[in-house]
C-alpha positions in Angstrom: -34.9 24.9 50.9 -34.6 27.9 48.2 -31.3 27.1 48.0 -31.8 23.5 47.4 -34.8 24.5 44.5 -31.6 26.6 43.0 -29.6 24.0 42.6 -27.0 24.9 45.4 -24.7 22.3 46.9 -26.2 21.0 50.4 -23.8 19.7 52.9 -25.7 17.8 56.0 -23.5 16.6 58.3 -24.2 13.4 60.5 -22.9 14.3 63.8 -22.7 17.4 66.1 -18.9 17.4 65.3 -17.8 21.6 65.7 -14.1 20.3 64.3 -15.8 19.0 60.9 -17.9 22.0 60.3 -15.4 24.6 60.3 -13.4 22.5 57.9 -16.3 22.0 55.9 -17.0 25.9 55.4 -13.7 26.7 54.8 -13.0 24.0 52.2 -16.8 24.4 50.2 -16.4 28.1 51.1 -20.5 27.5 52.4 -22.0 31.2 52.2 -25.4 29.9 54.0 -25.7 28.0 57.0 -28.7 26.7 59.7 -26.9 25.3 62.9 -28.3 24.0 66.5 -26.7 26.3 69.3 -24.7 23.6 70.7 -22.8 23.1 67.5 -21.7 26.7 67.9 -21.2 26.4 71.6 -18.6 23.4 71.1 -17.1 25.3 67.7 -16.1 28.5 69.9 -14.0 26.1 71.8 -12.3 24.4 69.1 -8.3 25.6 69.0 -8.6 26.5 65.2 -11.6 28.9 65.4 -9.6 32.3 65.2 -7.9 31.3 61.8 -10.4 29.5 59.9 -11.4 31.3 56.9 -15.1 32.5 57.3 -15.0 34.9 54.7 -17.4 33.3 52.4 -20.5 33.3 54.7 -23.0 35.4 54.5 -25.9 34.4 56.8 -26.0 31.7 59.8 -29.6 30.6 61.0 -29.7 28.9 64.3 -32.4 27.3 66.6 -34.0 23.8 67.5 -32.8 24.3 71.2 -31.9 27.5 73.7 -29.0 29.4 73.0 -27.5 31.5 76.0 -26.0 35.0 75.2 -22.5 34.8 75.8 -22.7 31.7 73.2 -24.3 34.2 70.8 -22.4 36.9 70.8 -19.2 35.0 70.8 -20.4 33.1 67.7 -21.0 36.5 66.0 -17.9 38.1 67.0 -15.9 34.5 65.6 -18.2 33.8 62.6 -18.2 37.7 61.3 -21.0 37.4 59.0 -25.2 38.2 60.0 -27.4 35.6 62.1 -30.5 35.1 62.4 -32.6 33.3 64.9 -35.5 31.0 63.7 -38.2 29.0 65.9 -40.9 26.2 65.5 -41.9 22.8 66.0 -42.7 19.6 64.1 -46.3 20.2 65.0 -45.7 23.7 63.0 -44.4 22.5 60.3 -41.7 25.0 59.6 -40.6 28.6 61.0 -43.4 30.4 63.3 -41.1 33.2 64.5 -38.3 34.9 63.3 -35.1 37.3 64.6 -33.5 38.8 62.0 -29.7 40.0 61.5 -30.8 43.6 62.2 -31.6 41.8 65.7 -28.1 40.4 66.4 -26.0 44.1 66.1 -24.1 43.6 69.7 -23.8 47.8 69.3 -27.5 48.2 69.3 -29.3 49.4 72.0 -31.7 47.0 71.3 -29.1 44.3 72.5 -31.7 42.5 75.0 -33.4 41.1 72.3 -30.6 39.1 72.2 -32.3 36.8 74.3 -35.9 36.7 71.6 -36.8 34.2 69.1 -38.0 37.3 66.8 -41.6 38.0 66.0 -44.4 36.2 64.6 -43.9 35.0 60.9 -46.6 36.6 58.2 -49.4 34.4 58.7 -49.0 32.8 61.7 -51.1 34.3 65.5 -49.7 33.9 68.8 -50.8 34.1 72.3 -49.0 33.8 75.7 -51.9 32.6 78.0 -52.3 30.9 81.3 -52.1 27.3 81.1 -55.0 27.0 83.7 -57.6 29.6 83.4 -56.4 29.8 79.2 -56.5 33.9 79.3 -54.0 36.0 78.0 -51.2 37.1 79.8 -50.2 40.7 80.2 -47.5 41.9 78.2 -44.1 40.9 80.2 -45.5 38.0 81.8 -44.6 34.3 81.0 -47.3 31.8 80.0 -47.7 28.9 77.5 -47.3 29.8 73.8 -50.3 29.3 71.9 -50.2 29.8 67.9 -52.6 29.3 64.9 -51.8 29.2 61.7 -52.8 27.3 58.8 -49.2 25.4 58.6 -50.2 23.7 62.2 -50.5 20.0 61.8 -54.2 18.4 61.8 -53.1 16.3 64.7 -51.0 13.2 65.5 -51.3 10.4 64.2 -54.1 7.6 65.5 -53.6 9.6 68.6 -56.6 11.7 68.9 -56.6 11.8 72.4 -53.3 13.6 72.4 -54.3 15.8 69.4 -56.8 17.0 71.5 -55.2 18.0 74.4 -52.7 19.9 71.7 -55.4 21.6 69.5 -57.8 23.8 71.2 -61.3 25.4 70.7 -60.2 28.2 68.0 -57.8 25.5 66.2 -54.9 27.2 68.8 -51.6 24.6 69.4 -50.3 24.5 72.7 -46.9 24.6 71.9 -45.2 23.5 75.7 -42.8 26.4 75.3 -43.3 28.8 78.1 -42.9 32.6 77.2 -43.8 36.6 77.1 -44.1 39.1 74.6 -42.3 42.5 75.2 -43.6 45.7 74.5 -42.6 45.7 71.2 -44.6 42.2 70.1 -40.7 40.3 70.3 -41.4 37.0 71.5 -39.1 35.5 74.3 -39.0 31.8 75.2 -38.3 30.7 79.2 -38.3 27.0 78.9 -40.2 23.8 78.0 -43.0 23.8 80.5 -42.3 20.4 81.9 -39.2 21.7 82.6 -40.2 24.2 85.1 -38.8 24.0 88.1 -41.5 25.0 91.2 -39.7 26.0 94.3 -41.8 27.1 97.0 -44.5 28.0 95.3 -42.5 30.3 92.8 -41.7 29.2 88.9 -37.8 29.3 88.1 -37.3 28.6 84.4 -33.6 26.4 83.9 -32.9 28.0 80.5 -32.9 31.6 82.3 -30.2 30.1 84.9 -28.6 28.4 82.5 -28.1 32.0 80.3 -27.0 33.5 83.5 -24.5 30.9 84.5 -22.7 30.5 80.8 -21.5 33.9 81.7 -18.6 32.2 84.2 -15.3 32.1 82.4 -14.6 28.8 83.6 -18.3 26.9 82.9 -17.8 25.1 79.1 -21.3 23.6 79.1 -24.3 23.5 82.1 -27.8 22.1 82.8 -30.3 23.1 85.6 -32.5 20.6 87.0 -34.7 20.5 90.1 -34.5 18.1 92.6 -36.2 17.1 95.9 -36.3 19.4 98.9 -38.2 18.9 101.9 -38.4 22.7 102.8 -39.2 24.0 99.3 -40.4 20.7 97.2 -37.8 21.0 94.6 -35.1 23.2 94.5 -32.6 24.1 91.3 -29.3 22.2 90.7 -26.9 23.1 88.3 -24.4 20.1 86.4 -21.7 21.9 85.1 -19.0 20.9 82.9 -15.5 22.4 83.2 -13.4 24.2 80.8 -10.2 22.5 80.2 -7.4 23.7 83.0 -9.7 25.5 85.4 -10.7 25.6 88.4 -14.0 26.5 90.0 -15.9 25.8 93.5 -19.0 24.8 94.2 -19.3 28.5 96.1 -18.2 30.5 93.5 -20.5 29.0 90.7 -23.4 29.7 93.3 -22.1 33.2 94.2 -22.0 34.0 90.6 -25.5 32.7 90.0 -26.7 34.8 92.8 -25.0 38.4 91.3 -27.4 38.0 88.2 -30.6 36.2 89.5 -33.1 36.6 92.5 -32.7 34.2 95.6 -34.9 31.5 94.7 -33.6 31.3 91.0 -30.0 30.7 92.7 -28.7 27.0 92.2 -28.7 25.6 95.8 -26.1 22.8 94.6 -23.4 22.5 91.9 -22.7 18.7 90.1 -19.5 18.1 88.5 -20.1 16.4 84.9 -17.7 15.5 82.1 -20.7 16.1 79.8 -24.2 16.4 79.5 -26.9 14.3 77.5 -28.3 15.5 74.5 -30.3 14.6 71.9 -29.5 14.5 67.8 -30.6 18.1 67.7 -28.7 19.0 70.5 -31.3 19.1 73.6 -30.0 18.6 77.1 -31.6 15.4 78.2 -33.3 17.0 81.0 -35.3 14.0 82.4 -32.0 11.3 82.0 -30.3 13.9 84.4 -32.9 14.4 86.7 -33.7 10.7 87.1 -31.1 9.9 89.9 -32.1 12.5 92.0 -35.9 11.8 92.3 -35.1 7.9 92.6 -37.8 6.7 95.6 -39.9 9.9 95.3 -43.3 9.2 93.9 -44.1 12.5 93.3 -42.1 14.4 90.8 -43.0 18.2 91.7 -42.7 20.0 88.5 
């Protein structure tokens, strides 16, 4: 926007097309850019990204959706200028949290935080609190993100029902993001709530699997869904799409799963895909994909 107030040239493009946007930095030699992760996820596999001139960036802000880490650090290592990580919601109106490029040094021994949406922005409160019993949760634990702040939204449209189940006592917005704070007041986001997978009684977040399992060599894009189990109610399935001239089993992606994460977190079944829905911004298309499965089901667990 301060860019736009200066008079800068603004390039929007139409599509999530990775091919266009390199061409489009190097030949408007863009300094600034703001990105959704998957743009950056398809550009790393784009043929021309180790020669296209990036020399004239100097700051790439990403967010909208979840970004996994090996994306991330192989963006920074490609793009070679600072990132920053920003995160909100139409309801917000704008940024609520921030990670800056002092955040994204891969040398730091701060590189977990990798993984954070930053801290709170100046003037804006937030709370990770129990959806049920609506206390605060300890430091380290995931709940539902509340903030307040006076750039929150006085409620939806003709739907005051709705607004009402969004805006609490206090004037706090229940964001739907599920998260923790870390010791240090960095804010880290799990998943979309409804997302949640609950198998056997325990809470497995797909966005953490999915971070985990962009790791594999051979895994170009995945989603992590639950569907029905009779033993445990639902249990996680990952869809995984397939870099170009490799091969991978069904055993190895699980194996690999299970090196990183804890037993119930492990993807009981792998889908083959050739890609995976997503909305304009990127999103994975989470209930399209899980629609198949729970066909005849009455109850959808999570």
């Amino acid at each position: 926007t301060a860019g736009q107030y200066a008079g800068a040239k603004s390039i929007i493009m139409r599509d999530v097309d990775p091919s266009a946007m390199l061409t489009l930095i190097e030949k408007h030699r863009i300094t600034h850019g703001f990105v959704v992760p998957v743009l950056l996820q398809f550009a790393l596999a784009m043929p021309n990204i180790g020669t296209t001139d990036f020399s004239s960036l100097e700051l790439i802000a990403y967010g909208a959706s979840p970004i996994s880490e090996a994306v991330l650090e192989g963006s920074i290592k490609a793009f070679k200028c600072p990132f920053m990580q920003v995160y909100g919601l139409t309801e917000t109106t704008g940024v609520v949290t921030v990670l800056g490029p002092e955040d994204h040094d891969l040398n730091s021994a701060n590189k977990g935080r990798l993984r954070s949406c930053g801290k709170p922005f100046t003037g804006v409160e937030m709370r990770i609190v129990d959806s049920d019993t609506g206390k605060d949760m300890p430091r380290g634990e995931v709940g539902e993100i509340w903030i307040r702040s006076r750039q929150i939204m006085k409620g939806y449209w003709n739907m005051p029902e709705e607004t009402a189940k969004s805006i609490v006592k206090g004037g706090w917005f229940r964001s739907g993001d599920a998260g923790y704070f870390d010791k240090d007041g960095y804010v880290y986001i799990f998943d979309r709530v409804k997302d949640m997978i609950v198998s056997g009684g325990e809470n497995v977040y797909p966005a953490e699997v999915e971070n985990a399992l962009m790791a594999h060599p051979a895994i170009a894009d995945v989603a992590v869904i639950g569907v029905p189990d009779e033993k445990w109610g639902e249990v996680p399935m990952a869809l995984v799409v397939r870099k170009p001239d490799t091969q991978v089993t069904e055993q190895e992606i699980i194996s690999f799963a299970r090196e990183r994460l804890a037993g119930f977190k492990t993807p009981k079944s792998v889908g083959w895909v050739d890609a995976l829905p997503r909305n304009p911004s990127g999103k994975i298309l989470k209930k399209v994909l899980r629609e198949p499965y729970w066909v005849g089901h009455t109850r959808r667990v999570n």
